[in-house]
C-alpha positions as a Markdown table, in Angstrom:
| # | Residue | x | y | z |
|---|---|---|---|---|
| 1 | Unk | -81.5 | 83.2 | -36.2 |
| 2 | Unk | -80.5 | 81.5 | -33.3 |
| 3 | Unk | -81.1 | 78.2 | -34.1 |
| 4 | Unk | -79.1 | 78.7 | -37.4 |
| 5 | Unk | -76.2 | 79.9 | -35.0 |
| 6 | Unk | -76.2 | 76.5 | -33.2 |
| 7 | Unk | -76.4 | 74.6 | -35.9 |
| 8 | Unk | -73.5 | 75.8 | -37.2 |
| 9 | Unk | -71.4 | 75.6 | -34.0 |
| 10 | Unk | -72.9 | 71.7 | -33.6 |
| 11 | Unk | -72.0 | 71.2 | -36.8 |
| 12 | Unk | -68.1 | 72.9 | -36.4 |
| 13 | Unk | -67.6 | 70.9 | -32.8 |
| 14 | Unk | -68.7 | 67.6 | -34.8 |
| 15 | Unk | -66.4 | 68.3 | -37.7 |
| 16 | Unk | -63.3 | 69.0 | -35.2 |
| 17 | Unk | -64.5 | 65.7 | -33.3 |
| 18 | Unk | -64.5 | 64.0 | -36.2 |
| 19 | Unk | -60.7 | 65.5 | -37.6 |
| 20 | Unk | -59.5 | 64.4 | -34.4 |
| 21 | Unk | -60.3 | 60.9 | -34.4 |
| 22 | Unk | -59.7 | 60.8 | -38.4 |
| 23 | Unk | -55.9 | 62.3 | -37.0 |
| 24 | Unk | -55.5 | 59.9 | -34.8 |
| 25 | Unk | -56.6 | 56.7 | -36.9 |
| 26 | Unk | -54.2 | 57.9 | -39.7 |
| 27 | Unk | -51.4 | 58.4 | -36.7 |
| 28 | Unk | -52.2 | 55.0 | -35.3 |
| 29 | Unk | -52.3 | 53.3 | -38.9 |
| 30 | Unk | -48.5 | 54.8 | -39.4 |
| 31 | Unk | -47.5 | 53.5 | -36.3 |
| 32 | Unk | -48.5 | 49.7 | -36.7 |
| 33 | Unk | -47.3 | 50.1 | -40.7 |
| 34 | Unk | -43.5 | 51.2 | -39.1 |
| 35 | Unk | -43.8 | 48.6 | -37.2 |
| 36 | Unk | -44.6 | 45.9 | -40.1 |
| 37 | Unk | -42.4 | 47.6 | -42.7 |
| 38 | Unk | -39.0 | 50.0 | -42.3 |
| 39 | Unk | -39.6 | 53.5 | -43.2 |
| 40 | Unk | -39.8 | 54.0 | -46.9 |
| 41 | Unk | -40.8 | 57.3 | -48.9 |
| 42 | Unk | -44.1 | 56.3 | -49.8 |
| 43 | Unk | -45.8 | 55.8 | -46.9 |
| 44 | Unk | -43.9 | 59.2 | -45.6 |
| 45 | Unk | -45.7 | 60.7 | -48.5 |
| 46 | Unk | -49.1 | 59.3 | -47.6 |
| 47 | Unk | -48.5 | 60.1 | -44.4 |
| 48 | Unk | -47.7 | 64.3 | -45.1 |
| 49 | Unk | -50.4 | 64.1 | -47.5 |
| 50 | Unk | -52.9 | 63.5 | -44.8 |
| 51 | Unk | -51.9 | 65.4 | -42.4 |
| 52 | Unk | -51.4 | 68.5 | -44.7 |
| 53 | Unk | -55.5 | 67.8 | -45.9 |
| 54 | Unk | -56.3 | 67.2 | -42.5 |
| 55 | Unk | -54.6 | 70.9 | -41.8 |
| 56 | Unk | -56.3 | 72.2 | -44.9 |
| 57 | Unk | -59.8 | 70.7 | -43.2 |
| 58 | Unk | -59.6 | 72.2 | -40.5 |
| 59 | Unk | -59.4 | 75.9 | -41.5 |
């Protein structure tokens, strides 16, 4: 089953690719929105949201 095997590393390396540009799009969106509006609890709750489904992603 060694084709199975690579599959599934192909398919782990895209998904961690993938979590890190996701990561970074949701860093760079908070960025730009800090800069537009002040900090306010919402979009600090957005924010942890993410990053806690990104974390729970990438287990």
């Amino acid at each position: 089953n060694k084709t199975q095997s690579v599959l599934a590393v192909s398919i782990t390396r895209l998904h961690r690719l993938m979590l890190v540009l996701f990561k970074r799009r949701i860093i760079n969106r908070g960025f730009s929105y800090l800069m537009v509006y002040p900090p306010d609890v919402t979009f600090y709750r957005y924010f942890m949201f993410h990053s806690l489904l990104s974390d729970l992603l990438l287990i």
